[in-house]
N, C-alpha and C positions, 0 to 999 in steps of 0.2 A: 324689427324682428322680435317674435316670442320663444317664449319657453315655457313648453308645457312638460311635467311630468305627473306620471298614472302610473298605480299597481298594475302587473299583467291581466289581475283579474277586472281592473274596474276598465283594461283595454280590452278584454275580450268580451265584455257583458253589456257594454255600452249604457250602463243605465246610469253612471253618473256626469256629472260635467266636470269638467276637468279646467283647474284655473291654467289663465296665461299669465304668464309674468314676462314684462316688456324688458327688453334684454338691452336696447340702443332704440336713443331718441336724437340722431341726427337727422337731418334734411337732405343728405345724402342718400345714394344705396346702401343697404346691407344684402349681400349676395353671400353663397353658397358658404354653411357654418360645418365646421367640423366639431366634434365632440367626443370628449373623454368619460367613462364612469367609474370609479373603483369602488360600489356601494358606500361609499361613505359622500362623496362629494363627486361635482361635476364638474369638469372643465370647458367653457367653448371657447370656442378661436371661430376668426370670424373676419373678411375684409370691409370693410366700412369707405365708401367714398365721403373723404374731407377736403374740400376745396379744391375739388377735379380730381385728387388724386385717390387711388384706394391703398388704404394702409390695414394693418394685422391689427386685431383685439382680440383682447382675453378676458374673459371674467367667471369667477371661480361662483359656484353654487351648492346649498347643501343637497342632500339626497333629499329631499322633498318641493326642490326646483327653489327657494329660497336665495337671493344671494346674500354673498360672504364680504364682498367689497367689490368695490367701484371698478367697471372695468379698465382695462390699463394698455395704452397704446404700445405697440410689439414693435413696427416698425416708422421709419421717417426716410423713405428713399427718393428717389429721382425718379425712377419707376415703380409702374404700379406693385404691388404688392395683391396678389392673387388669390396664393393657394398657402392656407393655412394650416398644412399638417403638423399634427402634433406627433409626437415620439410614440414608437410602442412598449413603451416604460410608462410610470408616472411621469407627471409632467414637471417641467425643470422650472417654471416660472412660479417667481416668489413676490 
């Protein structure tokens, strides 16, 4: 999975290219990311299949898609681990 971020201008004018930054390098799925923005930094959440199972990740970004640290596994269940909604606050994970 990537991460790309663009001004609105350089998304409506199409004339630049827009870096990716690879967000997870498992062998696994990475399926359906949710995301936070608060102009300063970004948060995603994210399910990731690890060894059959899908579990929750996190990894924090600065506001020019840059990350902050290493992503950080949310959950360890029995079952899968799906839907990654975050709060509609900031987000709580430190």
């Amino acid at each position: 999975m990537y991460l790309t971020v663009v001004s609105e201008e350089v998304l409506v004018s199409g004339q630049a290219e827009a870096k990716r930054v690879r967000v997870t390098d498992t062998s696994g799925e990475s399926i359906g990311p949710y995301f936070k923005w608060n102009r300063d930094q970004i948060g995603l959440t994210w399910p990731d299949e690890v060894s059959g199972q899908y579990e929750v990740f996190f990894k924090l970004f600065d506001s020019a898609g840059q990350p902050l640290r290493e992503a950080r596994r949310l959950t360890a269940n029995l079952m899968a681990s799906l839907i990654p909604v975050a709060p509609q606050s900031s987000w709580t994970v430190v």
